[in-house]
Steps between C-alpha positions, in 0.01 A plus 500: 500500500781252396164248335370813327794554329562154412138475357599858277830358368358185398178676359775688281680238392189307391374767271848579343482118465161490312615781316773386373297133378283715334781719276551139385265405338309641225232753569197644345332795717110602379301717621122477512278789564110563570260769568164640502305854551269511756281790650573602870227295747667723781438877579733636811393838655829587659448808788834583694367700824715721705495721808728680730454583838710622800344203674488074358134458660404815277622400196404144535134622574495635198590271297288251642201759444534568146512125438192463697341752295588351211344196581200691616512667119503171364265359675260738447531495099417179565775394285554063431796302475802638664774456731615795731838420577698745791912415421842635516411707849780688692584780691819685479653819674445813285851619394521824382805660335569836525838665386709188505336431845219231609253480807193305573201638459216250665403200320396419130243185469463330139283243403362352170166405427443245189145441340487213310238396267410344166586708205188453387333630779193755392616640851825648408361818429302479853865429652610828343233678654545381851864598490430805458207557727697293767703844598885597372607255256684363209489224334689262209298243322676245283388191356704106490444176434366340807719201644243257508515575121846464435455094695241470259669547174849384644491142410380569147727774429801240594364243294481739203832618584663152522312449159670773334860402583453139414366634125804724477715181611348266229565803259869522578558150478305447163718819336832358653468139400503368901293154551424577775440785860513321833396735780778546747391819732167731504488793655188717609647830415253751605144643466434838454203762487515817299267731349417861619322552848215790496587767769306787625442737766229590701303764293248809609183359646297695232744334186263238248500102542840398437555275200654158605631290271845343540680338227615166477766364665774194400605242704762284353737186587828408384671176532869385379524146413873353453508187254803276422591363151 
C-alpha cells in the first residue's frame, strides 16, 4: 500500500513538474480536424424478448422457443448474410407494487436477439417478414458504420487530420512573423461518428415494402498539436 502511494505522489509531482516547464516556454496550440460522409454498411435488427412465468424453466422455455422459431422463420425465407446474435439474457424476480407495497410474483426472463446484416442486403425486407411471422414480436432496426470500416478509413482520416493542423500552423506563423514551429506535443484528441440512425418498428404483416434508405453518416478525427517558438 505504502509503494502505491509512493508511485501516486511521485506521479503527481512529475506532472505538476512538466506542467510547470511547459507554462515556460512559449506555446502555440492548433487544432487539426478531418471528416467524411459515409453510408451505413451495417443494418441491426434489435428484438428485446420477454416472458413471465410463476416458474424459471417456463419462462426460459419460452424464450428459447421463440428464438428457435425465429431462426426457423429465417431459415425458411431463405434469407443470406446474417448473424443471429442471443445477448444481454437474465432472469429476475417479478416485483410487483401495489399500494406502497411489493411481492414477488414468479419469474420474468429477458433476452435480446440481434440480426445483423449488410445494409445493403436485398434481404432486409425478408428479415421484416420473418419477424413478424416468427410469433409476438417487436423489433428496432438502425443502421452504423461497421467497425471494420472505421479501421479502414482510420489511418487516412489521421493523416488528413494531422495535415490540417500543420496548414493552420504554417498560417499562424506566416501572419505573426515567427521563423519558425517546432513540434513539442501531439495529441490524438478523439474520433467521432454522427449523423441520424433510421429507426422503426415492426409494422402489420399486410403494410407495403418498406423503403430503406439511410442517410449518410460522418466520421471525423481531431488532433491538437502543441508547437514551440
Amino acid at each position: 500500500m505504502k509503494s502505491i502511494l509512493t508511485s501516486i505522489l511521485f506521479l503527481f509531482f512529475v506532472s505538476m513538474a512538466l506542467a510547470q516547464e511547459e507554462a515556460s516556454i512559449p506555446i502555440i496550440e492548433v487544432q487539426g480536424y478531418s471528416d467524411r460522409a459515409i453510408a451505413p454498411d451495417e443494418a441491426i435488427f434489435t428484438i428485446t424478448l420477454e416472458e413471465k412465468s410463476m416458474r424459471v424453466n417456463d419462462a426460459v422455455d419460452v424464450l428459447k422457443q421463440k428464438t428457435e422459431n425465429l431462426a426457423k422463420e429465417l431459415k425458411r425465407n431463405k434469407i443470406k448474410d446474417y448473424k443471429l446474435v442471443a445477448d444481454n439474457f437474465s432472469v429476475d424476480l417479478n416485483r410487483v407494487y401495489r399500494k406502497g407495497e411489493s411481492r414477488d410474483s414468479g419469474y420474468v426472463a429477458r433476452q435480446t436477439l440481434r440480426i445483423i446484416t449488410n445494409s445493403k442486403n436485398e434481404d432486409l425486407q425478408g428479415i421484416v417478414e420473418s419477424i413478424q411471422d416468427a410469433g409476438d414480436m417487436s423489433f428496432n432496426l438502425h443502421f452504423q458504420i461497421s467497425e471494420n470500416t472505421r479501421k479502414s478509413i482510420d489511418n487516412a482520416l489521421l493523416t488528413e487530420a494531422l495535415q490540417d493542423a500543420q496548414e493552420r500552423s504554417r498560417l499562424i506563423a506566416t501572419a505573426l512573423g515567427l521563423r519558425s514551429l517546432t513540434v513539442h506535443k501531439v495529441q490524438i484528441v478523439g474520433q467521432s461518428a454522427g449523423g441520424p440512425r433510421m429507426m422503426m418498428a415492426a409494422a402489420a404483416s399486410d403494410s407495403p415494402e418498406m423503403m430503406i434508405n439511410p442517410d449518410d453518416q460522418k466520421i471525423s478525427k481531431r488532433v491538437l498539436i502543441k508547437y514551440t517558438y
